[in-house]
N, C-alpha and C positions, 0 to 999 in steps of 0.2 A: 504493500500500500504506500502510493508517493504521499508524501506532506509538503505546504511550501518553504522552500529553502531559507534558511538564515540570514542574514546581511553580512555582507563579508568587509566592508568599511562605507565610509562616507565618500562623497566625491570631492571633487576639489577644486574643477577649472571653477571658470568666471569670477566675475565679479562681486566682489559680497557686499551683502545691503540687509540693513538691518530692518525686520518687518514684525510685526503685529497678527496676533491669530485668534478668533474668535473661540477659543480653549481658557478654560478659568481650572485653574488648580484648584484642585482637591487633595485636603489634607483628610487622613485617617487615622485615626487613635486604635477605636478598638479593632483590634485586629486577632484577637485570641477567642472573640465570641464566634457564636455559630448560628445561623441564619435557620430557622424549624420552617419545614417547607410542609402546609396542611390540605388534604383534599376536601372540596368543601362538593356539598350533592344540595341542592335547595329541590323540596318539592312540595306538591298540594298537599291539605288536609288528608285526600282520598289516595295519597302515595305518586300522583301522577308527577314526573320531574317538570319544574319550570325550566321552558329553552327561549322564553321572552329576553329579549336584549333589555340590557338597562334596571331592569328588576331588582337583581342580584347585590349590586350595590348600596337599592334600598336596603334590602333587607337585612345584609351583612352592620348596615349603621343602627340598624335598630336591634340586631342583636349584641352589638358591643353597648349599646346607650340599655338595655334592658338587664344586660347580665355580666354588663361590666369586671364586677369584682370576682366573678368566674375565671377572668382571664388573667386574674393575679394582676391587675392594675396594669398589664401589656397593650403597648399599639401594634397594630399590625397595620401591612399591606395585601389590599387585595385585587386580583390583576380583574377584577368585572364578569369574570366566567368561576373558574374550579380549582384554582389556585390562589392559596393565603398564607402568607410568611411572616412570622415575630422575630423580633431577636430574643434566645432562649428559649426555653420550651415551656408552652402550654402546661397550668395544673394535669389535664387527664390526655391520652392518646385519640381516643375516640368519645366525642361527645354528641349529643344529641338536643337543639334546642327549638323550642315551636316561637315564632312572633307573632301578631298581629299588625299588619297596615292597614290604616283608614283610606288610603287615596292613593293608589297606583297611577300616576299617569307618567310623564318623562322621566326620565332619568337626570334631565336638567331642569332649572326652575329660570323659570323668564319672568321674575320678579312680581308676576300677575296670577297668580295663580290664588284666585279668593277663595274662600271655603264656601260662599253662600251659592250654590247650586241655582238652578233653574227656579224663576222667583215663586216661591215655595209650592211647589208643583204638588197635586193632589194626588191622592195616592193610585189612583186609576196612571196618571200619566207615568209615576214614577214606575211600577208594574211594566207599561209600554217599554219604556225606554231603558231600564235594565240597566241601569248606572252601575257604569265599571268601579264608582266611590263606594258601594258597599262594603264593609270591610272583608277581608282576605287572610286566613290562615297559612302559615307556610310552615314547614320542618326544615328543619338547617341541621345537617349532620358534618364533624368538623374529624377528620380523621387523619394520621399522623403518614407521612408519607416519605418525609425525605431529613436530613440534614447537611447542611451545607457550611463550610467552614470557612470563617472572613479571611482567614491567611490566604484564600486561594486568588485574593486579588493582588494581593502581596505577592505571591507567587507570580502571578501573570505577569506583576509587573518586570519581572527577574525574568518573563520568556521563558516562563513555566504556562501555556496554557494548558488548559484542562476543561473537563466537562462541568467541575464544581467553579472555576472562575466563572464560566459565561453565565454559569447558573444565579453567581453571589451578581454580576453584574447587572445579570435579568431584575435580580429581586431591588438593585436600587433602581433602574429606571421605571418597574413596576409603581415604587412609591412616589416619583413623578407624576406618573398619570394619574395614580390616587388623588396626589395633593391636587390636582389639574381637575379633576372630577368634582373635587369638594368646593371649587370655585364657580360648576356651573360651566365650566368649560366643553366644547364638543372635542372628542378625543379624535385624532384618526394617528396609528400608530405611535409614534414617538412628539405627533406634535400637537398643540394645543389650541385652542381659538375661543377666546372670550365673545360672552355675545355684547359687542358692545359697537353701537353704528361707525362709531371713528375709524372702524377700520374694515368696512365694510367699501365697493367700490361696484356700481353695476356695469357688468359690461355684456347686457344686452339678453332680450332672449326670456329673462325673467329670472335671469342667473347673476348671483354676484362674488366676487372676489373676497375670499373674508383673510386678512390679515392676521396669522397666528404665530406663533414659535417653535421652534423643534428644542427638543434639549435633551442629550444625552449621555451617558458616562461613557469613556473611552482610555483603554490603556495604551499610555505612550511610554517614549523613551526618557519622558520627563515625569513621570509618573503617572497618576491619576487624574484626568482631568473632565473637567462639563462643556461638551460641545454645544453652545447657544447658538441658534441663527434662525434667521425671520423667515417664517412659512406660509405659504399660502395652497388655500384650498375653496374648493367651487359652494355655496351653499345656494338653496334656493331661494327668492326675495321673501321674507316674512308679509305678512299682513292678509289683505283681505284675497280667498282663493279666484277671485273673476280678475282681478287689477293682475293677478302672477299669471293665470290663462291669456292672457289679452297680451300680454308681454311676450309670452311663451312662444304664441302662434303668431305674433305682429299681427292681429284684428285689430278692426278700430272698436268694434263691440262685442260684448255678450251673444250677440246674435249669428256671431261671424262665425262662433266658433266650431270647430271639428270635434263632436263630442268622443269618438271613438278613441280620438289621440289626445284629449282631453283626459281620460278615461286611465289610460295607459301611463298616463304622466304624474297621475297623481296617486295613483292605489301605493298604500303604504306609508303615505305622508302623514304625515301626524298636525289637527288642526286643534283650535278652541271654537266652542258654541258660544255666541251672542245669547243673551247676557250672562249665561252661569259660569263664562270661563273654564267650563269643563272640559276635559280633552279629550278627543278622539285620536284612532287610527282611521283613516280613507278605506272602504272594502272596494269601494265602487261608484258607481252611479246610480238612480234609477233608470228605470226603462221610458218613462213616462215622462212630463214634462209638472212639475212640482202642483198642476190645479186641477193633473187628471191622474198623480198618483193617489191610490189611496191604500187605506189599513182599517183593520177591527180596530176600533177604541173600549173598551170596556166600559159598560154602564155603572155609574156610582150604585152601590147597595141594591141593583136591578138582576134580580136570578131566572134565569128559563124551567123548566119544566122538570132538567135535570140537575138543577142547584150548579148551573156553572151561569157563571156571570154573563150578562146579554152584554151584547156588541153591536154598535153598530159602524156601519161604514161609512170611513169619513175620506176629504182630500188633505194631503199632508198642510194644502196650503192654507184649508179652509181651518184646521185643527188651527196653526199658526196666528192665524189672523181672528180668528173668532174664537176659538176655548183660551188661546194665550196671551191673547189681547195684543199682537206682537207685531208694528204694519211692515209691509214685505213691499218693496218698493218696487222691486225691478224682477223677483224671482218668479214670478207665476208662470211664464213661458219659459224656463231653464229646469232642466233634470234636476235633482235634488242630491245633495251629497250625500253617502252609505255610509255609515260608522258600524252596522249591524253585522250579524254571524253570518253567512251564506244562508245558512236556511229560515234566521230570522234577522230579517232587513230592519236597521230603523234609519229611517230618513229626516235631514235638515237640508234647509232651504238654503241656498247658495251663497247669499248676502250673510247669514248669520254665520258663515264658517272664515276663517284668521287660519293662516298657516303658520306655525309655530318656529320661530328660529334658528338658528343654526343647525339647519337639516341639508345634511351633503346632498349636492346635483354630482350623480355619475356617471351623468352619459356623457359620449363625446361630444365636446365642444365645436362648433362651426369654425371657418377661418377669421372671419370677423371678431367674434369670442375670444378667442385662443390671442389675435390681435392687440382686441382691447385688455385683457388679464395682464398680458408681456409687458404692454407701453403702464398699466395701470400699478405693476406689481414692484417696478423694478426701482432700483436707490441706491446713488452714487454712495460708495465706498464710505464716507466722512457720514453720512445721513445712518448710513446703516449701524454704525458704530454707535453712533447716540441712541438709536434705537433698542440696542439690543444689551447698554451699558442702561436704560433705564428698563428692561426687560427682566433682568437681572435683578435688578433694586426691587422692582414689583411684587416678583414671583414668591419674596421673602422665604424661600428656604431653610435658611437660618434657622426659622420657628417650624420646620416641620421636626413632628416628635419622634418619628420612623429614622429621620438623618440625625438625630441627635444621640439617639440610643446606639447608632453603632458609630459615633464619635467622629462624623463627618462635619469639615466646618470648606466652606466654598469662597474661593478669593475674589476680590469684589475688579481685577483687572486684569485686563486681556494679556494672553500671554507673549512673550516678545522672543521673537525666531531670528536665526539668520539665515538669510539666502543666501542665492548665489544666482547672477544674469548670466548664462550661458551669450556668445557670441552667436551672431546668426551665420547658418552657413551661407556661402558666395553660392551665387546663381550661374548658370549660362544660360544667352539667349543667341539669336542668331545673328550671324556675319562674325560668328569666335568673340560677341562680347560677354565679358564677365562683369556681376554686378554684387556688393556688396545691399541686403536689404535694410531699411532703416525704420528704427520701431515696426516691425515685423511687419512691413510692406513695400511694394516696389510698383514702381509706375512703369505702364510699356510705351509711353509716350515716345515715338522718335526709335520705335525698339521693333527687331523683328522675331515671329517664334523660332526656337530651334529647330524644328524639324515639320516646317507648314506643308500644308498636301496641296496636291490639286486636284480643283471640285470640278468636272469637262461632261458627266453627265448627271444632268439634276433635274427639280420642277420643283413646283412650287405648289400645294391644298391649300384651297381658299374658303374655310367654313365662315370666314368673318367679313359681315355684310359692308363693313364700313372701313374697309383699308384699302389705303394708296398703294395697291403692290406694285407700281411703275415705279414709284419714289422710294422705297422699301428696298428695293431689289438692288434699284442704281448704288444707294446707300452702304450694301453690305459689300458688294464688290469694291466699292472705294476704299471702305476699309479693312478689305480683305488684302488687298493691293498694300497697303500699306504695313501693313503686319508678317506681307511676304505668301501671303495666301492667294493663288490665280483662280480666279472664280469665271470659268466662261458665262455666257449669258443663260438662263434657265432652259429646258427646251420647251419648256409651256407652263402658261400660269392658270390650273383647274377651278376654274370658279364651282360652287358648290349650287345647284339648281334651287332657285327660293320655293318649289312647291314639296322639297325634303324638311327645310329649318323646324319643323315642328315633329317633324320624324323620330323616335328612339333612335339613342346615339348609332347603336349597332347598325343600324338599316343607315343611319348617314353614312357611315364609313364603308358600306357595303359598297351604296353609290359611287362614293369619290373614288373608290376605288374600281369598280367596272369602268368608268368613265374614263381613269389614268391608265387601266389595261389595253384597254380600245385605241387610244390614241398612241402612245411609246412605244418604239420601233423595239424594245426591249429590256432589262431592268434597269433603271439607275440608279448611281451611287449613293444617289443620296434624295430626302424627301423634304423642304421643308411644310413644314405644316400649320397656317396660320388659324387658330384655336378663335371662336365665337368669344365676346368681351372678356368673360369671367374667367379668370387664374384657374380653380380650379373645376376644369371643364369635364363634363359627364363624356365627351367624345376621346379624352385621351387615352385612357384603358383600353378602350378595343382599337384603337390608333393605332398605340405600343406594339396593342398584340398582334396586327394584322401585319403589320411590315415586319417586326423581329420573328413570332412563332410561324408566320406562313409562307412570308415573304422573300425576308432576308434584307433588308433593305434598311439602310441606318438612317433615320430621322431626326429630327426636331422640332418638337413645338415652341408656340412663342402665340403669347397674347399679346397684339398689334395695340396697346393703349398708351404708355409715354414712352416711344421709343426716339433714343437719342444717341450720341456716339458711344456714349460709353456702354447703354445697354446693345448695342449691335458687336462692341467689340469682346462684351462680357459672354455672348452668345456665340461667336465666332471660338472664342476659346472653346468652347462645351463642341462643336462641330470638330473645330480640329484634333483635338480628342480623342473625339468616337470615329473617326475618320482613320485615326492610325497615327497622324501627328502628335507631337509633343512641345508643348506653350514653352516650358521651359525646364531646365536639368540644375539637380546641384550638380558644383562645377567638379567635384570629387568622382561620380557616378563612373566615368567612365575610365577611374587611373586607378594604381592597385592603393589607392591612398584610402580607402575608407575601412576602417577599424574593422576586424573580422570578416568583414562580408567578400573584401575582395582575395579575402588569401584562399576563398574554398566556396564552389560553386552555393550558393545563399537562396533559397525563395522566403517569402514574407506572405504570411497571411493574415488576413483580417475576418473574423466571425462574428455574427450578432443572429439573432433572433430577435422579429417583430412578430408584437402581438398584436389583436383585432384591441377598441376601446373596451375599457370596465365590462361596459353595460353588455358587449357582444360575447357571444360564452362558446359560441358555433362556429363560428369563423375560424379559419385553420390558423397556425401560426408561423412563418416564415422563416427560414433559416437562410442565410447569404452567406458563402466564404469568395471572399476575393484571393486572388492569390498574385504575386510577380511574376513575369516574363522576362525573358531575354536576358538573363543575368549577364554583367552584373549590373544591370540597371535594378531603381526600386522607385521610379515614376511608371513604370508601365504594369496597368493591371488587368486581370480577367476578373469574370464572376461566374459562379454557382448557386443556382438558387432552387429551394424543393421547401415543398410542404410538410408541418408535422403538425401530431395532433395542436387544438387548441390550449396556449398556456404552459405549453411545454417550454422551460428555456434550457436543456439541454439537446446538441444538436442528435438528432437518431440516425441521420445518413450520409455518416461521413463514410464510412466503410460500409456496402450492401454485397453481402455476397449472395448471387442467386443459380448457380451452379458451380461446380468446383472449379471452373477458369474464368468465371464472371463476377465480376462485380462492378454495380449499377453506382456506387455512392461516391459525392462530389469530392473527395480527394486524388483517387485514381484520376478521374478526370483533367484535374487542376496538376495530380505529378506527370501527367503525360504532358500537357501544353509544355511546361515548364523542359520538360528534354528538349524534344521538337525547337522551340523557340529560345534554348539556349545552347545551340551545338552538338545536341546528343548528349546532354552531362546533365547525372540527376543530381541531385541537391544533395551536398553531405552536411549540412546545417538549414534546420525546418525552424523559423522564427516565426510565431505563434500569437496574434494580440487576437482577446476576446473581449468581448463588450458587453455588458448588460447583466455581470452574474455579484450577486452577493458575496460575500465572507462567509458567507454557511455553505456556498455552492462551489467555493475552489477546492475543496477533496474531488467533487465531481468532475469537473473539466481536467485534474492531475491523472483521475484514474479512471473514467468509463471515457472522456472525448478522446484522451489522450491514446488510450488503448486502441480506442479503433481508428485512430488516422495510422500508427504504430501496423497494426495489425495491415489495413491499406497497404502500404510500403511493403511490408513482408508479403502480401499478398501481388505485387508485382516480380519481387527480386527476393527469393529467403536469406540471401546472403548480403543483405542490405540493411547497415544499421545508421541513417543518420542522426547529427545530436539534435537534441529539443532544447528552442528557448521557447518558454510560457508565458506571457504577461497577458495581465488585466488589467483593462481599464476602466474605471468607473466615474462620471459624469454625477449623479445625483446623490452624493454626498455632503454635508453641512461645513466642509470643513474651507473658511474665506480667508484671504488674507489682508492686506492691511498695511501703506506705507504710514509711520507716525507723520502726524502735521504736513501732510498731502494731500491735496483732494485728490490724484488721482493715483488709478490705479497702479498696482506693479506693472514695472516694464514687461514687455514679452523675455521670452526664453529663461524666467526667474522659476528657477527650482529649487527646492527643500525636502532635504530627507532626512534633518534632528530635530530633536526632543518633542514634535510631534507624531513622529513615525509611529513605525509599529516596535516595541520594546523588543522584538525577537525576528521576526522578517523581514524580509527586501521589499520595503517600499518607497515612493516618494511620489513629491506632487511637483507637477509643473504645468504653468501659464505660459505656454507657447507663443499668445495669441498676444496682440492689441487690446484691452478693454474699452471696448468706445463708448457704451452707454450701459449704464448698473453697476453695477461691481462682478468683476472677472470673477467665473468659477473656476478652477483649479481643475484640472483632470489629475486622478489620484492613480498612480500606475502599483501594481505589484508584480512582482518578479518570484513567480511561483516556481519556475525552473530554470534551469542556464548550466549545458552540458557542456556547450561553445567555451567556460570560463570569460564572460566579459567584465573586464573593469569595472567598476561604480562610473566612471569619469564615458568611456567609452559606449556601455550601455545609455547612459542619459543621453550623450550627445546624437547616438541612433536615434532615438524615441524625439529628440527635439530639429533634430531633420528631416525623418518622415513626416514632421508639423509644414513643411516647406515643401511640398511635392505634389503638394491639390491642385490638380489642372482646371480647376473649375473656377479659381481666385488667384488675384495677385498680392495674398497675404496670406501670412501662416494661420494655421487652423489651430482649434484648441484640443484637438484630440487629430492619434495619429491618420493619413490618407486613408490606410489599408481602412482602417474602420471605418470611417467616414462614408469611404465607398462601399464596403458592406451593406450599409443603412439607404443608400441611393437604392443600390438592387435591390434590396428588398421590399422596398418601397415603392419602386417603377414595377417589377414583376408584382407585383400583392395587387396594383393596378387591373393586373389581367383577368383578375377572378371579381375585381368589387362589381364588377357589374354582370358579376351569374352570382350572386351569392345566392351560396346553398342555405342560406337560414331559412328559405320556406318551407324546405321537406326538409327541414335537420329537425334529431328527435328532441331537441329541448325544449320543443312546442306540445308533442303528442307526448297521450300519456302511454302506450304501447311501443318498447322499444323493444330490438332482437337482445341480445344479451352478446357482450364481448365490444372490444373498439369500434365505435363509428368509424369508415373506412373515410379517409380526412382525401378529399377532391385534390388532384393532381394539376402540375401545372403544365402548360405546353410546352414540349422543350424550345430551343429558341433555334432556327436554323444556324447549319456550318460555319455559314459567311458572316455569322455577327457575333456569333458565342463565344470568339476569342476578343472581341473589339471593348471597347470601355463603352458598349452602349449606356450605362447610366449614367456618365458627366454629366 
C-alpha cells in the first residue's frame, strides 16, 4: 500500500518576501486528556428512529438542560446526527433518557418565532390542521463507542498521522459547528452563515449570495493552527412565497406563473403561516385553485347517526375568509400551498405563506447568476483581512466551554510566512524572438507565433442573424497576417435559412450542415462557426459533436457581439492551436536544459473529473486525461475523455482490459500517441497532476489510479517499468495569502512551502498567476510521489512553468496547463450528451429499477483527424 511521500527539504530559488496567512495559532494545554466519542440513537415514543434533519440538536439541548447533572457537570459536542464527544468520560456507558419538546419547527430560530398560534383557533380547526406544536416525546439512548486521545494531535503535529488524530481533529471542528448552530447559524460543512441581511447580496433569479465563514483546525509545520476565511453560499430570498416565484421564473405576476415548476421549486422548503408564525414544511401544491379547493371541516358538538362528528364541505378560501375572518387579497385564483401528509392534505392560501431564511438554493446557477455571485462575492486582499480579523473577534471562541476544557486558547493574529517569487521562465515567439514575461504576462503586440499554420481551406456557419461576416472575415485575416498566420479567403460564407431559427438546435445543425455538404468540393480544414447572440448557445453541443465525433473537422465558435482586435486575436490563438500550431514555447523546451525532463524521454499528464450540478444525480460524470506529445516538448497536448458513473471522482478507465490483447482505457491510448509522436520512445518518467480529489482520497489515486495506469504500461510492454511522479492539485481550499501594508496582491510565481505546510508531507502553495480583481487563490500542490528524485527547487520551478504554457492566454494561469486542459475537454465533450440527456428514462425518477449499475451512456469517440489535435483551446 503506497502512502504520500515525506518532504525531503525546502526550496530555495527566488526571491523572499515576507507574507501574511489567514492561519491563527493555536495553542494547546491539555494534551494528556482523552476525547469519549458517544453513539447517540434519538427515536419516537412508539421506538420509530427520528431521521428528520435538525431535530437532533433540539433534542440533545434539552437533554443536557433537563439532566444536566447526569453528565457530571460535562459539555459536550454534538456533530447534528449520531455522534457526541466530552472530554473525559461520561458517569454511565450506556444511558437511556426520554424528553419532551413543545415546538419542533427549524433547527434555526429567525428571531420570530411567537408562541401564540393561529388566533386562538377553535378546537374543530385545531383537529383540521394537526399542529406539528403539539408536544413530542423522544428516547435519547447515549452509548459508549470510542476513545480518542489528545496526544494524537500532538503526535500529528510530529508527522505522526493517525486514525485517532483526524478523529481528535474531527471532534474540535465538530465543536465549531456546535458553537455555529447555537448562534442560529445555517451550517453547510465547515462553514457558517449568520442570518443576518448585511451580508446577504441578490443576484437574480430569487436567489441570493449569503456571506459566511469557513473555519477550520489544521496541522502544520508550525503547529496547530485555525484556518478562517470568508465563505459564500447560495440561499433562497426569505419572505413572502409569490414575490421569490415571480423572481424565480422573471413573471411580472402571480398569474404568469408555471405552476408545475413552481411546484418543483418549492416542495421541501420550509415557510411561516400568517398570522401564527407557525412553521411548515412545503409537501406541495393543491390541484385546484384556492376558491374551488375544498375539505371536511368538522361540525362544532354536531354528531351523525354514528356518533362521528358531521362535516361539512367547505372552500379553503371561503374557510379563510369567512370562519377566520382572514381577507385574502390576491389568493382566490392561485393553488394553495400543502404543508399536509400525502394522504392528509392541509392547505394555506399563498399570500399567508413567508419562506423562512437561510434555506440553501442547490440547483445550478444560470450564467448570469454564477456572474452576479463572482462580481458580488469577491474583496480585494486588504478588505478581506478586516473582515475576517473582525470575524475572528465575533465568533468569540474564547468563551466556548468545549475549547476550554481541552485547554485550547486561539491567537487573535494572522500568521506571518515567508515566501519566495520564483523568476518567470523566458518565452519564445517567432522570427527566434525570446521574451522575458513581466508580472506574469506578455503582450504579442508587434510579435509573431512560433509555429503559425496555414488556414487554404475553410468557411464560414452563419446561425447569427445580425453579423457583418464581410467585415469579420477581412478583420481576422489582417490579423492573422500579422501574427504570421496566412489565412486564404473562406470558400463560402453559409448563411443559416430564417425559416430553421426557431428549429431545435439538433435539426439546425443538421441543416447547416446538409447545406455545407452540398456545396464543398470536399472536407475542410477548418469550420468557423458564428453562434446566434447568447455565449452560451443550445447549438454548440451538437456543433462540437457533428464536426469532431462525425466529421472530423476542427472548429470554432464565436458569439459575433463586441468583437475587436484583441478579441479576434484572442480567438486566432485558440485556432492556431487546435490547428496544430503553437502561440508560443518556453524558451528551454527544446534544449536539454530543462530539469529532469530533458535527460529521459518525459510525458505529462493532466486528470480531472467533472460532475453534473448538486441538484442533477443522473447525469454521468466525466473523466478527461490530457496527456504531452512530441517530447521533449510540454506545450503540446492530446485529450481522452469517457464517461463514468454519476459522482464518481475516481477515474475507472484508465486501464480496460476487454480481451487478453485488448485494452479499450485512455492511457494505452495516450502511451501510444506519445511513441508515435515522439520518435518511437516510450516514456521512462510518467509525471502525473490530478485535480479535484480530497486528502481523504490520495491513498486512492497512490493505489487503485495508480495501479491501473501501472498495470496499462505493463499491459503494452511486461518489461516496462517507468518512474511515477504524483501531484495534486487543489483549487478550493481556505488557505489566502496576504502582503502586510499592500493593497495588492502577491506577485505571480510566489511560492510557500513553511510553517504552513503539511508537518510531514511534500507540499506547497503557489500563485503562478496575476491577481487582478479579489484576492488570489493559491493553488495548493502535493507531491504524493517522485521516483524521478526531483529537487524541492526543480520540482516547483516545473509546476511554475507549466503555469506558462496555456495557449489559450498571454498570461500564466493559476493552476498547471495539463489541468487546465483537462477541464476544457471535459467540458466541451460533456457538451455532446447535454443535449440527449438521459435524465428522462434514468431510474431516479421511477420507482421500478433493474437491480445492479445503471449502464452510464457512452460518449462518441471523436474521429482520427482531430483526436490527436488540442481541439479544446
Amino acid at each position: 500500500m503506497r502512502t504520500p511521500i515525506a518532504r525531503k527539504g525546502l526550496g530555495s530559488k527566488g526571491q523572499k518576501i515576507p507574507l501574511l496567512t489567514n492561519h491563527f495559532k493555536v495553542n494547546v494545554t491539555g494534551v494528556d486528556g482523552h476525547f469519549y466519542h458517544y453513539s447517540i440513537a434519538i427515536a419516537y415514543e412508539d421506538g420509530r428512529p427520528v431521521d428528520g434533519k435538525g431535530v437532533g440538536r433540539k433534542v440533545m439541548e434539552k437533554v443536557h438542560e433537563t439532566y444536566g447533572s447526569e453528565f457530571g457537570g460535562k459539555n459536550f459536542a454534538y456533530d447534528g446526527e449520531k455522534s457526541l464527544f466530552t472530554v473525559g468520560a461520561l458517569p454511565s456507558n450506556k444511558v437511556e433518557y426520554n424528553v419532551v419538546l413543545e415546538d419542533i419547527s427549524s433547527n434555526r430560530n429567525n428571531g420570530n418565532a411567537s408562541p401564540d398560534h393561529f388566533d386562538n383557533p377553535n378546537e374543530s380547526d385545531r383537529k383540521r390542521l394537526r399542529r406539528p406544536y403539539r408536544s413530542k416525546t423522544y428516547k435519547v439512548q447515549i452509548s459508549f463507542a470510542a476513545k480518542i486521545p489528545m496526544q494524537a494531535i500532538g503526535n500529528a503535529l510530529r508527522g505522526q498521522e493517525s486514525e485517532n488524530s483526524q478523529e481528535a481533529l474531527r471532534v474540535l471542528d465538530i465543536i465549531l459547528r456546535q458553537h455555529a448552530a447555537k448562534q442560529g447559524c445555517l451550517l453547510v460543512r465547515q462553514s457558517f452563515f449568520h442570518n443576518d441581511p448585511k451580508n446577504f447580496a441578490d443576484i437574480g433569479g430569487g436567489v441570493l449570495g449569503c456571506r459566511g465563514f469557513h473555519s477550520s483546525f489544521r496541522t502544520t509545520q508550525g503547529g496547530l493552527s485555525l484556518n478562517i476565511d470568508v465563505s459564500t453560499t447560495m440561499i433562497i430570498q426569505p419572505g413572502p412565497v409569490v414575490d421569490f416565484l415571480i423572481a424565480n421564473q422573471n413573471v411580472k405576476d402571480p398569474y404568469s406563473l408555471d405552476w408545475a415548476k413552481a411546484k418543483r421549486m418549492l416542495k421541501n422548503l420550509r415557510v411561516t403561516a400568517n398570522p401564527s408564525n407557525q412553521e411548515y414544511k412545503i409537501t406541495g401544491l393543491s390541484e385546484k385553485p384556492c376558491r374551488e379547493q375544498t375539505f371536511e371541516l368538522k361540525q362544532k358538538g354536531g354528531k351523525n347517526g354514528n356518533g362521528e362528528a358531521e362535516t361539512i364541505e367547505v372552500t379553503v378560501y371561503e374557510y379563510f375568509v369567512n370562519y377566520r375572518k382572514i381577507e385574502l387579497r390576491y389568493s382566490a385564483d392561485l393553488p394553495c400551498v400543502n404543508v399536509g401528509k400525502p394522504k392528509r392534505p392541509t392547505y394555506i392560501p399563498l399570500e399567508l405563506c413567508s419562506l423562512v431564511s437561510l434555506q440553501r438554493y442547490t440547483k445550478a446557477l444560470s450564467t448570469l447568476q454564477r456572474a452576479s455571485l463572482v462580481e458580488k462575492s469577491r474583496q480585494k486582499p486588504q478588505e478581506r483581512m478586516t473582515i475576517l480579523t473582525n470575524a475572528l473577534r465575533n465568533s468569540k471562541y474564547d468563551a466556548e466551554p468545549m475549547l476550554r476544557s481541552c485547554g485550547i486558547s486561539i491567537s487573535s493574529s494572522f500568521t506571518q510566512v515567508e515566501g519566495r517569487v520564483l523568476p518567470a521562465p523566458r518565452l519564445k515567439f517567432g522570427n527566434g524572438e525570446d521574451f522575458s514575461p513581466r508580472n506574469g504576462r506578455w503582450n504579442l503586440n508587434n510579435k509573431k507565433l512560433v509555429e503559425p499554420i496555414k488556414i487554404e481551406r475553410w468557411a464560414v456557419a452563419n446561425f447569427s442573424a445580425r453579423c457583418d461576416t464581410r467585415n469579420l472575415i477581412r478583420d481576422l485575416i489582417k490579423i492573422g497576417q500579422m501574427k504570421g498566420i496566412n489565412i486564404e479567403e473562406p470558400f463560402d460564407v453559409f448563411e443559416e435559412s430564417p425559416q430553421f431559427r426557431r428549429a431545435p438546435a439538433v435539426v439546425r445543425v443538421e441543416k447547416m450542415f446538409d447545406e455545407i455538404q452540398s456545396k464543398l468540393p470536399g472536407a475542410p480544414q477548418f469550420l468557423l462557426c458564428l453562434l446566434p447572440e447568447r455565449k452560451n448557445c443550445d447549438i454548440y453541443g451538437p456543433w462540437k459533436r457533428k464536426n469532431l465525433a462525425e466529421f472530423g473537422i476542427v472548429t470554432q465558435c464565436m458569439a459575433p457581439m463586441r468583437v475587436n482586435d484583441q478579441y479576434l486575436t484572442n480567438l486566432l490563438l485558440k485556432i492556431n492551436a487546435k490547428l496544430g500550431g503553437l502561440n508560443s514555447l518556453l524558451a528551454i523546451e527544446r534544449t536539454p536544459a530543462m530539469p529532469m525532463i530533458s535527460k529521459a524521454p518525459t510525458i505529462i499528464l493532466g486528470m480531472d473529473v467533472s460532475h453534473g450540478s448538486p441538484g442533477q444525480s443522473d447525469i454521468p460524470s466525466i473523466a478527461a486525461v490530457v496527456s504531452s506529445r512530441q517530447w521533449p516538448l510540454i506545450s503540446r497536448y492530446r485529450a481522452s475523455v469517457r464517461t463514468q458513473s454519476p459522482k464518481v471522482e475516481m477515474i475507472d478507465s484508465l486501464f480496460k482490459k476487454v480481451s487478453d490483447n485488448e485494452d479499450e482505457g485512455i492511457i494505452r491510448e495516450l502511451l501510444l500517441d506519445f511513441y508515435t509522436s515522439s520518435g518511437k520512445r516510450k516514456p521512462d518518467q510518467i509525471i502525473i497532476f490530478r485535480d479535484g480529489v480530497s486528502e481523504s482520497q490520495f491513498n486512492q489515486v497512490l493505489n487503485v489510479e495508480l495501479d491501473q495506469i501501472i498495470e496499462a504500461c505493463k499491459f503494452l510492454d511486461e518489461k516496462w517499468s517507468p518512474k511515477f511522479v504524483v501531484i495534486v492539485a487543489q483549487k478550493n481550499h481556505h488557505t489566502k495569502f496576504f502582503q502586510q501594508g499592500v493593497p495588492d496582491n502577491v506577485p505571480p510565481g510566489t511560492v510557500i512551502d513553511n510553517k504552513i505546510c503539511h508537518p510531514r508531507n511534500n507540499d506547497f502553495y503557489l500563485c503562478a498567476h496575476a491577481g487582478m480583481i479579489g484576492t488570489t487563490r493559491p493553488t495548493h500542490y502535493h507531491v504524493l510521489l517522485d521516483e524521478v528524485g526531483f529537487s524541492p527547487d526543480d520540482l516547483q520551478e516545473l509546476v511554475h512553468s507549466l503555469s506558462y504554457v496555456y495557449q489559450r492566454s498571454t498570461t500564466a494561469i493559476s493552476v498547471v496547463a495539463p489541468i487546465c486542459y483537462a477541464h476544457l475537454a471535459a467540458t466541451q465533450v460533456s457538451s455532446f450528451i447535454k443535449f440527449e440527456e438521459s435524465s428522462e428514462t434514468s431510474s431516479s425518477h421511477g420507482g421500478m429499477t433493474a437491480p445492479g449499475p445503471i449502464p452510464v451512456l457512452q460518449l462518441p469517440r471523436l474521429k482520427d483527424n482531430v483526436c490527436n489535435s488540442m481541439f479544446f483551446c
